[in-house]
C-alpha positions as CSV (number, residue, x, y, z in Angstrom):
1,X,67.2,-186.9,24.6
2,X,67.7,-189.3,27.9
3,X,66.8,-192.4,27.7
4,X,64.2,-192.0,31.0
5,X,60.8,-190.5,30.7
6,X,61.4,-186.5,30.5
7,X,58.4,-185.7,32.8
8,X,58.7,-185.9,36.4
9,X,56.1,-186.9,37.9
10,X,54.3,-187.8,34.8
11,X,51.1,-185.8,34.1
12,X,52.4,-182.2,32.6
13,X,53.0,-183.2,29.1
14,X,55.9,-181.5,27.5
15,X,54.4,-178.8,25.5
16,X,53.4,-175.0,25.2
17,X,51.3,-174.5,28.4
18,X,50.9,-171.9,31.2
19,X,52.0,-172.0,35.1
20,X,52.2,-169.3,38.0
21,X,55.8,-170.1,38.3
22,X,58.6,-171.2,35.8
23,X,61.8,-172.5,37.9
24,X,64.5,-173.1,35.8
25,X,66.9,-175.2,36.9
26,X,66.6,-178.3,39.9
27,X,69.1,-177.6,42.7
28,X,68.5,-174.9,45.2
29,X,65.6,-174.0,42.8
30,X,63.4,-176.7,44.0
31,X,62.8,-174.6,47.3
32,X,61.7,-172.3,45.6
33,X,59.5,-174.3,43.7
34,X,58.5,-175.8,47.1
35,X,57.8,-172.6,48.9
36,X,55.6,-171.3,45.5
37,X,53.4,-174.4,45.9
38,X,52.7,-174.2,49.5
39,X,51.4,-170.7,48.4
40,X,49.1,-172.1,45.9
41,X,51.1,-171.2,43.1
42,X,51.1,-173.9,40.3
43,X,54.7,-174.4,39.0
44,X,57.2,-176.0,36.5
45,X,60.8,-176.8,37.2
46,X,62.9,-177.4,34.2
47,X,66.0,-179.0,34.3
48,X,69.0,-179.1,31.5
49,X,70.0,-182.8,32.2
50,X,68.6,-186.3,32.6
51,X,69.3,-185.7,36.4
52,X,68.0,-183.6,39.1
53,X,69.9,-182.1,41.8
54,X,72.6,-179.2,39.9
55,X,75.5,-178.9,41.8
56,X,73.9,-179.4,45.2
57,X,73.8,-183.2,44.6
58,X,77.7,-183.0,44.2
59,X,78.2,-181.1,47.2
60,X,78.7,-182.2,50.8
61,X,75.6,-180.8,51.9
62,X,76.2,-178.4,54.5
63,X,74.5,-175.5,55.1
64,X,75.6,-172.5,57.0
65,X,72.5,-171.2,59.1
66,X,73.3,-168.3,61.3
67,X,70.7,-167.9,64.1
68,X,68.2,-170.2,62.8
69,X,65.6,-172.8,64.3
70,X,67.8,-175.5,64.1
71,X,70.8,-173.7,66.0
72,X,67.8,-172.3,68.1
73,X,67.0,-175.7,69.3
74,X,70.8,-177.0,69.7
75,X,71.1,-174.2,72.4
76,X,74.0,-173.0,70.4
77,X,75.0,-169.2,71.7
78,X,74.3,-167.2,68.7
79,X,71.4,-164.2,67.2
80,X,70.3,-162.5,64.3
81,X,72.3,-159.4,65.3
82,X,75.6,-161.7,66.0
83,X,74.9,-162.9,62.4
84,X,74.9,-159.9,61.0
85,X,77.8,-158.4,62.3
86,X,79.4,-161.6,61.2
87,X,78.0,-161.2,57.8
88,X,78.8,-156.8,57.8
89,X,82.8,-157.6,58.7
90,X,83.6,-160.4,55.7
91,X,81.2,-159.3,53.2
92,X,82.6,-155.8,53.7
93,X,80.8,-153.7,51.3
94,X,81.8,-156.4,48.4
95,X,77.8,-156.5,48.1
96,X,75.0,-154.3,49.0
97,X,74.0,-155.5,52.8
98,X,70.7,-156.0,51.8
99,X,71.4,-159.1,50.4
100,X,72.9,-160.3,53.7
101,X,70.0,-158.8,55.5
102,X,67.2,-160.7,54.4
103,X,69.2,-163.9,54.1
104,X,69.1,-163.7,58.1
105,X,65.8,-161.9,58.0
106,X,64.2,-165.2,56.2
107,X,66.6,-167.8,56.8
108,X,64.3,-169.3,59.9
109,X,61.2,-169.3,57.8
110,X,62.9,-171.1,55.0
111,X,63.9,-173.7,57.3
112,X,60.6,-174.6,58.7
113,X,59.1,-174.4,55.2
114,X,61.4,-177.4,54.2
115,X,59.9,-178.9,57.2
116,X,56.6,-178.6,56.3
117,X,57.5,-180.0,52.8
118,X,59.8,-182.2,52.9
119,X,61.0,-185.4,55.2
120,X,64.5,-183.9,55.5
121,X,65.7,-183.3,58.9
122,X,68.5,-181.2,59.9
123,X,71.4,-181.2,62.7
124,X,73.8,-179.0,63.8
125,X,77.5,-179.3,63.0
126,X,78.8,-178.3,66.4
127,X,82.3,-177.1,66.4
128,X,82.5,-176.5,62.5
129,X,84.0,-172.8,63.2
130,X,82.6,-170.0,60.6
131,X,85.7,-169.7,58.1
132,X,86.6,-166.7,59.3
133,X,85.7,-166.9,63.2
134,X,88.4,-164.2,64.1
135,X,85.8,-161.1,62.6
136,X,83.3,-159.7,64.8
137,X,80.4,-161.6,65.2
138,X,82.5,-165.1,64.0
139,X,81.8,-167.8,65.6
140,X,84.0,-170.7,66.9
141,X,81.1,-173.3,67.5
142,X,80.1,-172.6,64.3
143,X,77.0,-172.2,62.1
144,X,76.6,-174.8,60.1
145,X,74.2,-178.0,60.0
146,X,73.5,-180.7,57.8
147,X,70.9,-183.1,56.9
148,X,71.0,-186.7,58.5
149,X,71.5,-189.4,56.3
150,X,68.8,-189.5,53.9
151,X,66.6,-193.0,52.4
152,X,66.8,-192.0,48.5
153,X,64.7,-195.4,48.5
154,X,62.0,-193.0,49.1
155,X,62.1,-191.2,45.9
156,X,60.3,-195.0,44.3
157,X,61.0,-195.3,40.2
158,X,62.4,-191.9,40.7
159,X,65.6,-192.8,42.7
160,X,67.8,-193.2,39.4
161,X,67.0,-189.7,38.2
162,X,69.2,-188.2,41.7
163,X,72.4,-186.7,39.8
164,X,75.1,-188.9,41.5
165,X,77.2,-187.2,43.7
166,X,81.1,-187.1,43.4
167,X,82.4,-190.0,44.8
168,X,80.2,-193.1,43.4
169,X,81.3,-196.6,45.5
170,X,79.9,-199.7,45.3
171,X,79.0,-199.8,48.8
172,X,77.7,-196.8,50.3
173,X,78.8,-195.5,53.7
174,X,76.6,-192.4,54.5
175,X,79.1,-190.1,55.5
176,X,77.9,-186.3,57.0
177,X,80.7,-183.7,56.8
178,X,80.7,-183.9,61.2
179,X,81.6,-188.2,60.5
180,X,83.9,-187.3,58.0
181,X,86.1,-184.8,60.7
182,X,86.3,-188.1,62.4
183,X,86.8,-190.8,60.2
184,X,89.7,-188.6,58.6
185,X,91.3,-189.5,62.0
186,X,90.5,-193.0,62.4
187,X,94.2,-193.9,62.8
188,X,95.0,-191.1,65.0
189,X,91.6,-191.2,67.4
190,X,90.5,-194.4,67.0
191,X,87.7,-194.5,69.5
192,X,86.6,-191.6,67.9
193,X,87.2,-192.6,64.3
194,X,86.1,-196.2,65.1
195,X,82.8,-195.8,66.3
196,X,81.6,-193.4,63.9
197,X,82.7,-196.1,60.8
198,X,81.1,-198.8,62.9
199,X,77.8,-196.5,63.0
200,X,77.6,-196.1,59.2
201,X,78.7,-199.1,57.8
202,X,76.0,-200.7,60.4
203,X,73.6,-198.4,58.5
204,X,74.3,-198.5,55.1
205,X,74.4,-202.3,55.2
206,X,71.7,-202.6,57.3
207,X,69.8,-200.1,55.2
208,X,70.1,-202.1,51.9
209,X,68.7,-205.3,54.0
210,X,65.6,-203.4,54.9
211,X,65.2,-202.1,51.6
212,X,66.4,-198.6,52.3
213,X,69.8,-196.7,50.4
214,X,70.9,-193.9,52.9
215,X,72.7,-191.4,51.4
216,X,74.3,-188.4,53.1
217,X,75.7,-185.0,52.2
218,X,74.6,-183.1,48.9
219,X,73.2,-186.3,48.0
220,X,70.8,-186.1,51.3
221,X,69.8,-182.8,50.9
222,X,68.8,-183.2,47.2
223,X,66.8,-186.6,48.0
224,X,65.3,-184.5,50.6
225,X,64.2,-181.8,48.2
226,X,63.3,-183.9,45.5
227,X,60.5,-186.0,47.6
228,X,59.4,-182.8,48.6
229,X,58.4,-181.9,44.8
230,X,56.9,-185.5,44.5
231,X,55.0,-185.5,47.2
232,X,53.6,-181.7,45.8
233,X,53.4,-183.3,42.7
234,X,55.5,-180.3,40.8
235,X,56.3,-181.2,37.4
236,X,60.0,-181.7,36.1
237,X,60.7,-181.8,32.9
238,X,64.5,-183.0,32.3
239,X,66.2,-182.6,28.9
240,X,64.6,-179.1,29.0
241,X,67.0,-176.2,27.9
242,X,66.2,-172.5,28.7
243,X,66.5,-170.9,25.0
244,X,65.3,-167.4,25.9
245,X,62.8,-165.2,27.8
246,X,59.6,-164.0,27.0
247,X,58.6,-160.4,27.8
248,X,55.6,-157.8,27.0
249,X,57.8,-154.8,27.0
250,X,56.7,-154.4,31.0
251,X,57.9,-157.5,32.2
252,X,58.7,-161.7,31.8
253,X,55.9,-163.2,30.7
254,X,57.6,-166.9,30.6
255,X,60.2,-168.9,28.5
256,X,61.0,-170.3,25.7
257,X,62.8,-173.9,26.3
258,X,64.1,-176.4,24.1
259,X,63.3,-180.1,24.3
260,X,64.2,-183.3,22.2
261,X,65.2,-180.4,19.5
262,X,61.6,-178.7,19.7
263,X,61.0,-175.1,21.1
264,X,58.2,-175.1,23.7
265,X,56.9,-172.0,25.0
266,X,55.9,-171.9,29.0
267,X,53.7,-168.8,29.9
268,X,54.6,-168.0,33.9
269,X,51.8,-165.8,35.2
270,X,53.9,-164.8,38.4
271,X,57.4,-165.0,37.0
272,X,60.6,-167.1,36.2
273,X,63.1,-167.9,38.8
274,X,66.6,-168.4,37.0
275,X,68.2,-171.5,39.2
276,X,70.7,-173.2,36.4
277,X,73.6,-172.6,38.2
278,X,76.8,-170.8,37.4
279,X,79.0,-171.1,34.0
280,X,81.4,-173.7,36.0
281,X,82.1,-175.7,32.8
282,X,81.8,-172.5,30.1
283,X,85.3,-171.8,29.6
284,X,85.1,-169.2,27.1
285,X,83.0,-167.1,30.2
286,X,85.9,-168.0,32.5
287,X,88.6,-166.7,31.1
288,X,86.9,-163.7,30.2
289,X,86.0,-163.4,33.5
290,X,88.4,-164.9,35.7
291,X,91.4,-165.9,34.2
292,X,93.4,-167.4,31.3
293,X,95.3,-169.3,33.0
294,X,92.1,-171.8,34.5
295,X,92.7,-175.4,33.3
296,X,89.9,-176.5,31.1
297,X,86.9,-177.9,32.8
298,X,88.4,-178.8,36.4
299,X,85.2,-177.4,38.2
300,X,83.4,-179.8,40.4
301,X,80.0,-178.5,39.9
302,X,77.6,-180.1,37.4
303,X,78.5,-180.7,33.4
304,X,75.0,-179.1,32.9
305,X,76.3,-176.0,34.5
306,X,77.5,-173.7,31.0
307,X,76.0,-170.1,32.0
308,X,72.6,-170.6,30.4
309,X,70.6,-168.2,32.8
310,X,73.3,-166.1,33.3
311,X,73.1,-165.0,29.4
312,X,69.7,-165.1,28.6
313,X,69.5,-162.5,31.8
314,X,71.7,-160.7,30.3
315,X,70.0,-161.1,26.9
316,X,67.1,-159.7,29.2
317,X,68.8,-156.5,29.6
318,X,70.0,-157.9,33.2
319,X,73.4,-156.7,35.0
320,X,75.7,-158.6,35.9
321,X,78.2,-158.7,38.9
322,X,81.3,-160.8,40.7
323,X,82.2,-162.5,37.8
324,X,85.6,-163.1,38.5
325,X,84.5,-165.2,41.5
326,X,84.1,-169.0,42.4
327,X,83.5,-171.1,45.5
328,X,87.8,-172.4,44.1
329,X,88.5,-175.5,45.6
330,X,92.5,-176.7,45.5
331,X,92.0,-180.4,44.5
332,X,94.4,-183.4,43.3
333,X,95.4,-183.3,39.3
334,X,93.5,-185.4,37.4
335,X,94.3,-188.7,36.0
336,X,94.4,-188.4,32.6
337,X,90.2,-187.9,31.3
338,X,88.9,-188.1,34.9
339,X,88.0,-185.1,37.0
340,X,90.3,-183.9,39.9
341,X,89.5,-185.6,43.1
342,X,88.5,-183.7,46.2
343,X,90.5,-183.0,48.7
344,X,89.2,-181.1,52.1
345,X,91.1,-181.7,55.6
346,X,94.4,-182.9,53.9
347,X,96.0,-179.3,53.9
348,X,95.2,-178.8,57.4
349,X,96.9,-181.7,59.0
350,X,100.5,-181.5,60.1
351,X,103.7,-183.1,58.4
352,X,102.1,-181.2,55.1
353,X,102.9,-178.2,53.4
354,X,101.8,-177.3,49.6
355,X,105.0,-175.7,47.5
356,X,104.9,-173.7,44.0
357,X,107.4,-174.1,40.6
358,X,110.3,-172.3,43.0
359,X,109.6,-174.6,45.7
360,X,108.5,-172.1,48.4
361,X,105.1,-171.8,50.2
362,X,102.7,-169.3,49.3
363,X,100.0,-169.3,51.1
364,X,98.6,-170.5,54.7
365,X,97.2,-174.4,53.7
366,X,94.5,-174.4,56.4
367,X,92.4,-171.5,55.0
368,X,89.1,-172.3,53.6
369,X,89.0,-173.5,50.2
370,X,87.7,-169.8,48.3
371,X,90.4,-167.8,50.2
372,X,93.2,-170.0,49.3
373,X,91.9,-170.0,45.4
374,X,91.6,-165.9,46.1
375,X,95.3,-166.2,47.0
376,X,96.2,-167.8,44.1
377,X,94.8,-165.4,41.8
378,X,96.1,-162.5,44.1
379,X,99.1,-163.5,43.4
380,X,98.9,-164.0,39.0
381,X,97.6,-160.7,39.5
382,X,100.6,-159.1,41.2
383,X,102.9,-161.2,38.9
384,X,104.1,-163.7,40.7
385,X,101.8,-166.2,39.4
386,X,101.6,-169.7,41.0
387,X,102.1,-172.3,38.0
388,X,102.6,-175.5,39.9
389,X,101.7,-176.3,43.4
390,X,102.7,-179.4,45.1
391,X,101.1,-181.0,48.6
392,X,104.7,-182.4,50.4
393,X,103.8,-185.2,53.3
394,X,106.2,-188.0,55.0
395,X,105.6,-191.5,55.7
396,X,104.3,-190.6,59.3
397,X,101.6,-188.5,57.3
398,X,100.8,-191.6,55.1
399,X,100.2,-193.6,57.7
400,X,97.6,-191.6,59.9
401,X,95.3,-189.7,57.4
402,X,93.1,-190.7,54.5
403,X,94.4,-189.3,51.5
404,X,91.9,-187.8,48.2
405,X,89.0,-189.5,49.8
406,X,90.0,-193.0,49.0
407,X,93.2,-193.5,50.4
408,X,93.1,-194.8,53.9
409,X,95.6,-194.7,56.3
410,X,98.8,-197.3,55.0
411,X,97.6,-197.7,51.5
412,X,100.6,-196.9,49.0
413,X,99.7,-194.2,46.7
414,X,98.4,-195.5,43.8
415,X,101.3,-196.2,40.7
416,X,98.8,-195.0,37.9
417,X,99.5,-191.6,40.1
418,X,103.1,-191.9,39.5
419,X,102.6,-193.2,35.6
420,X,100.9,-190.0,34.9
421,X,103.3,-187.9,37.2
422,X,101.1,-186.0,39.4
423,X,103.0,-188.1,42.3
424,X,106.3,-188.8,43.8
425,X,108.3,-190.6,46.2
426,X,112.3,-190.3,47.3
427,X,113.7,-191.2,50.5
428,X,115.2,-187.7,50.9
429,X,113.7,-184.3,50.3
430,X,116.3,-183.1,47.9
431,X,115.8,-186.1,45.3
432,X,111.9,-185.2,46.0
433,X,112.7,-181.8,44.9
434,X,114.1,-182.8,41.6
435,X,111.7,-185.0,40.7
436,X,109.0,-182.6,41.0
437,X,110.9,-180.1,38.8
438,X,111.3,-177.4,41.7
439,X,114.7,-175.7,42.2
440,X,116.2,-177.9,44.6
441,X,118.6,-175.9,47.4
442,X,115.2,-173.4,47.6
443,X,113.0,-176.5,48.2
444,X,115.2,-177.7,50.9
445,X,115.3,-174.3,52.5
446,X,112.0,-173.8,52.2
447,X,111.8,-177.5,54.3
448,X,113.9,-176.3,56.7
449,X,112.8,-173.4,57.7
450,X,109.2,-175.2,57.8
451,X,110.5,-177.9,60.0
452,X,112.0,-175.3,62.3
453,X,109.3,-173.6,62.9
454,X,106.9,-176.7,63.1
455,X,109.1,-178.2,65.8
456,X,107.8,-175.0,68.1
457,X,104.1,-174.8,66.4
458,X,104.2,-172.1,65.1
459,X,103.9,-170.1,60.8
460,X,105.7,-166.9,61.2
461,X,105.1,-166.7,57.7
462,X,101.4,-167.7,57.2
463,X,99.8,-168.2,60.5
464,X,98.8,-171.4,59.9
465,X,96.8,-172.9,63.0
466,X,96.1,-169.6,64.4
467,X,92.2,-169.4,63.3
468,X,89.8,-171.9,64.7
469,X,88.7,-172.8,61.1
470,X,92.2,-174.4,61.0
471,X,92.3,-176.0,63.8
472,X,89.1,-177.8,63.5
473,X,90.6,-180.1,60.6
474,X,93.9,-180.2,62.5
475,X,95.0,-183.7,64.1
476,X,94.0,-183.3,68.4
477,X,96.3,-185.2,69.1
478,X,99.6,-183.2,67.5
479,X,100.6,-180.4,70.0
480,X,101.2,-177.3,70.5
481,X,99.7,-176.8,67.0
482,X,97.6,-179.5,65.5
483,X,98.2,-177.9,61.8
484,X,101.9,-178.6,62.4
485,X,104.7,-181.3,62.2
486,X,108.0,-181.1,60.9
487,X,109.0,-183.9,58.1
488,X,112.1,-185.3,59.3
489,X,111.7,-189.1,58.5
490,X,111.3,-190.8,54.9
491,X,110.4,-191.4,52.6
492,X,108.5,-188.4,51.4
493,X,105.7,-187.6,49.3
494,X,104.6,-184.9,46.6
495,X,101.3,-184.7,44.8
496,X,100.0,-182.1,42.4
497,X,97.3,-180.0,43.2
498,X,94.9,-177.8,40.4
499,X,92.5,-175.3,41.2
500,X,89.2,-176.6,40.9
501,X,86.2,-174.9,42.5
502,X,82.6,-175.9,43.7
503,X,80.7,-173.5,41.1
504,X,81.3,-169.7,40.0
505,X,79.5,-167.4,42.1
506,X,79.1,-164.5,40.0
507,X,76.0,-163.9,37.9
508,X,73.2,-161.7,37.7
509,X,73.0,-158.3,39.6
510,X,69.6,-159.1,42.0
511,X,68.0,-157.3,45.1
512,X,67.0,-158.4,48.5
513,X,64.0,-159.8,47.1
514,X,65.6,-162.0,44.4
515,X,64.4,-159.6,41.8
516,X,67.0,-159.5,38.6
517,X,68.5,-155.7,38.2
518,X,69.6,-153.8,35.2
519,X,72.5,-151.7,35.1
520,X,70.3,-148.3,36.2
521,X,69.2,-150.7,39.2
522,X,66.1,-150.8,37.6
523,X,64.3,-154.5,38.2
524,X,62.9,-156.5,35.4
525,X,60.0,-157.2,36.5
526,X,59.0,-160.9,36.5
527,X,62.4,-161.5,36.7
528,X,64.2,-163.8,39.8
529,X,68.1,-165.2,40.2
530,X,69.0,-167.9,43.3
531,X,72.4,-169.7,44.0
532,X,75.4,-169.6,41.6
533,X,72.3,-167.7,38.9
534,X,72.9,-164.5,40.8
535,X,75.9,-162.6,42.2
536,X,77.4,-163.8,45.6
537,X,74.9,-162.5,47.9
538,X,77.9,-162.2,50.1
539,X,80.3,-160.6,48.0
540,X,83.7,-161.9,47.9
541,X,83.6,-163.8,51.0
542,X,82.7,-167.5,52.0
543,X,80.9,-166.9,55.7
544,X,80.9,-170.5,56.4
545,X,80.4,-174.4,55.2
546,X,77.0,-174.5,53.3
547,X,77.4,-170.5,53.0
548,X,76.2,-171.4,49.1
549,X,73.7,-174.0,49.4
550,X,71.7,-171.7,52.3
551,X,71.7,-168.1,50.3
552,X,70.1,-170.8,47.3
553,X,67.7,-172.2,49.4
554,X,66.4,-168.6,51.3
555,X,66.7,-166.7,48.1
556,X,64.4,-169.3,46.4
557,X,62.3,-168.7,49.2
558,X,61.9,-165.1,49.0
559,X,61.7,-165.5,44.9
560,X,58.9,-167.1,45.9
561,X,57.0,-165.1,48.1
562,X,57.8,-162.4,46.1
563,X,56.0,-163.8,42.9
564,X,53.2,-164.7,45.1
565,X,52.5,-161.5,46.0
């Protein structure tokens, strides 16, 4: 039991009691605990951990929002019927286009219903291209936005009970995704780069003068959310476990949770809305599901996130779907009991390349973060399984880019990296090679050939720097192909890389309307899954930045309106 009062606000006392709505789980459910309670609906969120937020606190924030008001307002060239195009071509029959279709259909209404209840305010990421911009209907400019920095001062007493994001410093600079394109690049385009570190140091120093802690990113967007259900005065009960589901043989009648070792019983008139996330941190689920060879808890979405909803759906008599898939994220090996630190624009900028065991690329580096994980499970599949992977970089490298988030441009890399081995440094690249373990004459072919073709910007092999998304974490100022510099001059660099990922995305089998299905594609009545809960609602694909943080948002929406009805 935490430490911290278990109801939030206080007022609904922990024990048996009956609501309209039972949200379970404090991410992306908390819109649709929002949206319920504009409706008139009363409602309960319960929450697993001392913390709200799920995942979405740990994320950057973004949100991909094809067509909406917010685009609307930017002027940005785009429609509902672009989106969905967009949306037809990458999902491509890997889930049923309903689920796309009323993402778009109620995306614009879910955005001004966060307006309406909560003090976030949104901007639009110009230039962040689609990941896939190439398919009909992509877009270059891009569709996603973001939340400006956020005062978390305003959530009072409650402020502590934010989950903390991933990267806790002592000073906080409230960095959006657009500053961090920029700030990346702060040796390379300094006036740029400059200006945009100037802005929020200004504000997060100034802020704490006034009395105000901006946060950006997931940690925004939560804040934002979170003062919503204040200000609604919605109940959240941390601590709270989801045990099992109640039923009358027709349909859910409510939940049994657990709390402080108790069972409590909540009776939901209207429904329950499964929000605990995926089963991120259940490894016996992923490799069932996904695959043996998944280093143990490496996932950066939340500690809390084990599966709960997933198999108490199931336990429900709920299908379930995409199992084998995750928002993967390639990331830097842990130090030994910390978690793997993120990594976003480093494989995109040039006088880089990532190796495996034999020393030979395998993939294009620039790709968004689920289709290079996809690739490395393509390729266990087919047998040539990828058992080591290696990011390569020079000294010229080192010097321009921030490195893992905390390495700025001309800092050495740190020697506990080297003490635990998941670094090295030689002046040449076959010394490099052996040092890493990698079969040395391929690894220097392998360089070779890269430098050869880098000198005349182009990837015969991969095509790296031919899609926009590439390009848009590529250094400007590198020509003909931002994504691409040979590595002539020493010393030079390796670090290991893991597979990590941002959340599973496979879960319960649910319908345009959020409504859980059986296996006969029957619905349980009662019954609701949103974000990492429910299956991909786009299938396979990642459509864009924020692609999972939106389709948790609208689905909790619709959930919503649903049960109201």
């Amino acid at each position: 039991m935490s430490q911290h009062s278990t109801t939030i606000p206080s007022g609904l006392p922990v024990a048996d009691t009956s609501v309209d709505l039972l949200v379970v789980g404090s991410g992306t459910g908390m819109a649709a605990a929002l949206a319920a309670r504009e409706l008139g609906l009363s409602v309960l969120i319960v929450e697993k951990s001392s913390h709200v937020g799920g995942s979405t606190a740990r994320s950057g924030g973004a949100l991909w929002l094809p067509a909406g008001p917010v685009l609307r307002e930017a002027a940005a060239s785009d429609s509902p019927a672009k989106a969905s195009t967009y949306l037809d071509a990458v999902v491509a029959g890997s889930a049923p286009p309903q689920r796309s279709a009323a993402f778009v259909h109620h995306l614009s209404a879910t955005v001004e219903m966060l307006r309406r209840t909560t003090p976030l305010r949104f901007f639009w990421a110009r230039e962040y291209s689609d990941y896939h911009p190439e398919e009909p209907g992509g877009s270059v400019e891009g569709r996603t936005c973001e939340c400006y920095p956020f005062d978390t001062a305003k959530l009072g007493e409650y402020r502590n009970r934010l989950r903390p994001g991933v990267l806790e410093v002592a000073f906080a600079i409230p960095t959006t995704g657009a500053d961090y394109r920029w700030m990346n690049l702060v040796a390379r385009v300094p006036h740029k780069g400059v200006p945009t570190f100037a802005k929020r140091i200004v504000q997060g120093a100034g802020g704490l003068l006034i009395g105000r802690r901006y946060a950006a990113g997931g940690q925004a967007l939560t804040a934002g959310l979170f003062a919503g259900v204040l200000r609604a005065g919605i109940p959240v009960w941390t601590d709270t476990t989801l045990r099992h589901l109640v039923s009358d043989g027709d349909r859910v009648t409510g939940a049994v949770v657990d709390h402080a070792g108790r069972d409590v019983t909540v009776t939901a008139r209207r429904g329950v809305v499964l929000a605990t996330g995926g089963f991120d941190h259940s490894m016996d689920m992923r490799w069932k599901f996904q695959s043996e060879s998944l280093g143990a808890n490496l996932s950066l979405g939340a500690a809390s996130n084990t599966g709960d909803g997933i198999r108490v759906g199931q336990e429900a008599g709920a299908d379930i779907a995409l199992m084998d898939q995750a928002w993967w994220f390639p990331a830097i090996a842990p130090l030994p009991g910390k978690p793997p630190a993120v990594m976003l624009a480093e494989r995109s900028l040039p006088g880089s390349l990532i190796v495996d065991q034999h020393g030979r690329r395998f993939a294009n580096e620039a790709s968004d973060y689920m289709t290079f994980g996809q690739r490395l499970l393509q390729l266990e599949r087919t047998g040539n399984a990828v058992e080591a992977m290696w990011i390569i970089f020079d000294q010229q490298y080192r010097n321009s880019y921030v490195f893992g988030a905390e390495l700025f441009p001309r800092m050495r890399v740190p020697s506990a990296w080297y003490a635990a081995g998941i670094a090295a440094r030689a002046d040449n690249l076959p010394d490099l090679g052996a040092q890493i373990g990698v079969p040395v004459p391929e690894f220097v072919q392998t360089m070779t050939r890269f430098n050869q073709n880098a000198s005349a910007g182009i990837d015969p092999e991969f095509q790296r720097g031919c899609s926009a998304y590439d390009r848009y974490y590529g250094d400007p100022t590198v020509r003909p192909n931002p994504n691409l510099r040979p590595l002539v001059n020493g010393p030079f660099y390796a670090v290991k890389l893991v597979l990590s990922d941002l959340g599973t995305c496979g879960g319960l089998r649910a319908d345009e309307r959020a409504r859980v299905l059986r296996e006969d594609g029957s619905v349980i009545a009662g019954l609701y899954a949103v974000g990492n809960t429910a299956a991909n609602a786009f299938g396979t694909s990642y459509p864009g930045a924020g692609a999972t943080i939106a389709q948790g948002l609208v689905y909790g929406y619709i959930a919503a309106q649903n049960a109201a009805r």
